[in-house]
TIRO-589472 format. One record per residue (C-alpha): residue in three letters; x, y, z. Coordinates in steps of 0.1 Angstrom, whole numbers. Example, Ala and Ser with C-alpha at 12.3 -4.5 7.8 and 13.67 -1.06 7.14 Angstrom:
residues 2
[ALA, [123, -45, 78]];
[SER, [137, -11, 71]];
***
This chain:
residues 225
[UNK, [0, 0, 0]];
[UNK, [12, 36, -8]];
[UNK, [12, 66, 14]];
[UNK, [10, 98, 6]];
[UNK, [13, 132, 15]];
[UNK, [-10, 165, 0]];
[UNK, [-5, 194, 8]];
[UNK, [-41, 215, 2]];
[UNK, [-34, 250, -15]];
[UNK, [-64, 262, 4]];
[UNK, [-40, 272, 32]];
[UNK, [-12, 286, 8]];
[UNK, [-9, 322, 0]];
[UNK, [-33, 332, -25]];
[UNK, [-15, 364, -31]];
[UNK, [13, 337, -47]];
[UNK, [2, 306, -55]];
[UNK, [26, 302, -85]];
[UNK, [52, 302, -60]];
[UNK, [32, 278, -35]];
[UNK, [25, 258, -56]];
[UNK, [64, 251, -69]];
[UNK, [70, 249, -31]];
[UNK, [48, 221, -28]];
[UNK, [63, 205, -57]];
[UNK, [98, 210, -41]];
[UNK, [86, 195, -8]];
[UNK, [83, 159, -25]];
[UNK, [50, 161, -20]];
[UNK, [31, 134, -37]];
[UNK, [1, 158, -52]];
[UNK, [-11, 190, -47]];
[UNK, [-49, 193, -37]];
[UNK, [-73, 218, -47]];
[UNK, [-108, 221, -23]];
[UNK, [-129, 238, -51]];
[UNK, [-160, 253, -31]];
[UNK, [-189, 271, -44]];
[UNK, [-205, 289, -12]];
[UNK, [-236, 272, -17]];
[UNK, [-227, 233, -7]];
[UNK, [-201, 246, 16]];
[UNK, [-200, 280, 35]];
[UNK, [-173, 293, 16]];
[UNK, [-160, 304, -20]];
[UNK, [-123, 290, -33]];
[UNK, [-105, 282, -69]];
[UNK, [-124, 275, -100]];
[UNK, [-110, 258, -133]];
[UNK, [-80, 287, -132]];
[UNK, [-64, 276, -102]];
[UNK, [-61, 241, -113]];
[UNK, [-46, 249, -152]];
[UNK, [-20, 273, -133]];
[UNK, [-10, 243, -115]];
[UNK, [-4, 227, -139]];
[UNK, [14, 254, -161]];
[UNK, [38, 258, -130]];
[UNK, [47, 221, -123]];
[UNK, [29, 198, -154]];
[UNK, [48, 168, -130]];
[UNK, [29, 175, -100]];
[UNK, [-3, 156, -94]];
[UNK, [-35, 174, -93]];
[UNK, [-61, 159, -69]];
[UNK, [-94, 179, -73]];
[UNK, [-124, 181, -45]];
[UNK, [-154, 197, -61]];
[UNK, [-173, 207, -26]];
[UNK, [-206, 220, -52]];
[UNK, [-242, 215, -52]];
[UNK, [-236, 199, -89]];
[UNK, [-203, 188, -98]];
[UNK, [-213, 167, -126]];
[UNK, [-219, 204, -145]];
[UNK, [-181, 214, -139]];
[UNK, [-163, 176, -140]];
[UNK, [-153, 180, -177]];
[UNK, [-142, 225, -173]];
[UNK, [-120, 206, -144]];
[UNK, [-104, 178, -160]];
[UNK, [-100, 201, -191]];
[UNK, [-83, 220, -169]];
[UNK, [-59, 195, -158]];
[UNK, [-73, 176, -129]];
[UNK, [-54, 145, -125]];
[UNK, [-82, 131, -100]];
[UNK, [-120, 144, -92]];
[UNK, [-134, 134, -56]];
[UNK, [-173, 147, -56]];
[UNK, [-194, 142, -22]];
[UNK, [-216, 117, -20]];
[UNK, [-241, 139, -7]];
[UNK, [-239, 163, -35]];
[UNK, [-272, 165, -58]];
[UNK, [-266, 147, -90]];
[UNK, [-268, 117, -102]];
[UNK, [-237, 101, -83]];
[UNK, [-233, 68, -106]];
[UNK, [-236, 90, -136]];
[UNK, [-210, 118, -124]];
[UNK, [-184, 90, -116]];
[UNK, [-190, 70, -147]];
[UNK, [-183, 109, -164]];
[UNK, [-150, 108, -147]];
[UNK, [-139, 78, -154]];
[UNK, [-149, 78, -192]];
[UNK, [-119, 106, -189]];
[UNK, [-96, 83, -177]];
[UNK, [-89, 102, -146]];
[UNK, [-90, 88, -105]];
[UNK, [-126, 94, -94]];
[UNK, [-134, 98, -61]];
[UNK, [-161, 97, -38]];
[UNK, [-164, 123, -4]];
[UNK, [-180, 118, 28]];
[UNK, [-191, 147, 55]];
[UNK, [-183, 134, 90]];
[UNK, [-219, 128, 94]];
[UNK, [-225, 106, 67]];
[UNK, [-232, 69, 73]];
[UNK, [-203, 45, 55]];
[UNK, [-230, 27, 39]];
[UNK, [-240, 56, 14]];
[UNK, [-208, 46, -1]];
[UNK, [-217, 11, -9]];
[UNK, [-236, 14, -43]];
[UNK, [-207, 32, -57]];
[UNK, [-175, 17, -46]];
[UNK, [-168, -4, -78]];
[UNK, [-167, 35, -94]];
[UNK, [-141, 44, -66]];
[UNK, [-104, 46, -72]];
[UNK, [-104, 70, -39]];
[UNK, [-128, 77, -11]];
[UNK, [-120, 111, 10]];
[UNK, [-136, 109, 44]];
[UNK, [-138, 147, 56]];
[UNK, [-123, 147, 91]];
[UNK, [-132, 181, 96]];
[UNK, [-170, 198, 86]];
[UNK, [-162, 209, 48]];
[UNK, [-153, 244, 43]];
[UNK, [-127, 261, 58]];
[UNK, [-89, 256, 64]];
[UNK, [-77, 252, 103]];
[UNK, [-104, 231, 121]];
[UNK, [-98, 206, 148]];
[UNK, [-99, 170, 138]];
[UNK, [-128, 145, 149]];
[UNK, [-120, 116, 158]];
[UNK, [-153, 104, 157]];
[UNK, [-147, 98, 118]];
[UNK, [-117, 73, 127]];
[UNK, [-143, 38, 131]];
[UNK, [-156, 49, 97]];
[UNK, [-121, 45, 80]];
[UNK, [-116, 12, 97]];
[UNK, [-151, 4, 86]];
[UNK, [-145, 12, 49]];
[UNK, [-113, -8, 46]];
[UNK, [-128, -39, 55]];
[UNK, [-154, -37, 26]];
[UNK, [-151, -50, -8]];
[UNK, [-166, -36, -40]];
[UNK, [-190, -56, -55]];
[UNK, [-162, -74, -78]];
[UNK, [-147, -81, -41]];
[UNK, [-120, -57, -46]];
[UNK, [-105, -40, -15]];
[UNK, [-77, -17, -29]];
[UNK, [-94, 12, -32]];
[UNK, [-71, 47, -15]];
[UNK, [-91, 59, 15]];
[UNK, [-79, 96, 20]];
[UNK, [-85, 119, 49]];
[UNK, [-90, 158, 49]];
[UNK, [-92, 177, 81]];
[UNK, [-72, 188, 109]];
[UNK, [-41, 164, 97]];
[UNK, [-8, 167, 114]];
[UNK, [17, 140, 126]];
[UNK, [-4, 125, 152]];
[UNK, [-37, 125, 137]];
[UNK, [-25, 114, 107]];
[UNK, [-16, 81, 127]];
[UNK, [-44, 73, 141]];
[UNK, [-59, 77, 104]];
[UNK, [-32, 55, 91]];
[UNK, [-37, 30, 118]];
[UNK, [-75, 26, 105]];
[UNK, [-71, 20, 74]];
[UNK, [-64, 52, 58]];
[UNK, [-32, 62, 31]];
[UNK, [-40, 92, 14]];
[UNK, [-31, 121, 41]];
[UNK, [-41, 160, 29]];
[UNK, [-33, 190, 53]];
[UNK, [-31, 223, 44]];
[UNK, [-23, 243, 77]];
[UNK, [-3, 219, 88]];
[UNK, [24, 218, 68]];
[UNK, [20, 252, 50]];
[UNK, [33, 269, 82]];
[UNK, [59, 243, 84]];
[UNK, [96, 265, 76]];
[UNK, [107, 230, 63]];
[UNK, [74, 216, 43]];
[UNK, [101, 188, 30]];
[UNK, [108, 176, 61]];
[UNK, [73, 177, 79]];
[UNK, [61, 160, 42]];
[UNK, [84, 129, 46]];
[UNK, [80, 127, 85]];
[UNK, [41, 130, 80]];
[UNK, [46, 96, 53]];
[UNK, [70, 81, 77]];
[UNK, [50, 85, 105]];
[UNK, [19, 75, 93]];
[UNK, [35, 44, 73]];
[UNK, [44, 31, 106]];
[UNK, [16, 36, 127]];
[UNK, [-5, 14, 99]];
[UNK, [17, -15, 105]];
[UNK, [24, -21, 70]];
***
């Protein structure tokens, strides 16, 4: 199993992003991630299709890992991939036709990925996991950079990895979002979880490389793989 570190440009400067964005890319970072909110689904207002092509213009080797936090994300999954998103994660709580949006993303040949709110029940995943490459469980409420993690989302995690896709696959990425630093990254990890954003984290970090590869390391271990 991989693990991976991305850091979320939500907490980067936005009066340089260029520049934050070739930092991340210099932290051996695995991906950059881009929330992409619409202040109707979520309380607040980020990047659209822009951010993610500039991105890409200032490091085409980086990958892009997209989280559309709208109302409808199957209007905006092709303006995003056309953009240069690498992967799309959509919520499964979002209102569209979920099967439809992730068959969309896939016909692109992109990672497609499903989101959960802290709230939601694991099992609102189940009809969908065979269209899962990722599943992002939101450890904070969706919105806003610098929240305190809750731990109440960790039995979810372990509950996920231990179900199978209706092929009886079980190598689906479980990622986490939310109030991630070195020690609750490690209790993620040791539930099942190897996808580890954080934006605040590790943008305030004066050595992002080093908190990157000690967030992997640390997390790798506590998974006990």
């Amino acid at each position: 199993m991989n693990f991976e570190v991305l850091p979320s440009l939500l907490a980067a400067d936005y009066g340089r992003l260029g520049s934050e964005i070739l930092k991340v890319e210099s932290s051996g970072a695995d991906a950059v991630h881009l929330d992409i909110m619409d202040a109707h689904f979520v309380p607040n207002l980020s990047f659209g299709p822009d951010v993610v092509a500039l991105a890409k213009r200032e490091a085409p080797g980086l990958f892009r890992s997209v989280h559309l936090m709208l109302s409808r994300p199957d209007l905006y999954i092709a303006r995003f991939i056309e953009a240069g998103a690498d992967s799309v994660q959509i919520h499964v709580e979002a209102d569209c036709d979920i099967w439809q949006a992730l068959t969309a993303i896939r016909a692109y040949g992109v990672r497609s990925g499903l989101v959960l709110r802290p709230q939601t029940a694991v099992a609102a995943l189940k009809p969908y996991l065979h269209l899962c490459d990722e599943v992002l469980f939101m450890t904070v409420n969706p919105g806003y950079g610098g929240q305190s993690f809750m731990s109440e989302v960790l039995p979810k995690i372990k509950e996920l990895r231990t179900l199978t896709d209706g092929a009886g696959r079980r190598d689906f990425d479980i990622m986490v979002d939310g109030g991630i630093n070195y020690e609750t990254g490690a209790q993620c990890a040791a539930q099942g979880a190897n996808l580890f954003v954080a934006g605040s984290f590790l943008f305030k970090q004066s050595d992002m490389a080093g908190a990157v590869a000690e967030l992997r390391e640390r997390c790798a271990a506590a998974s006990g793989l």
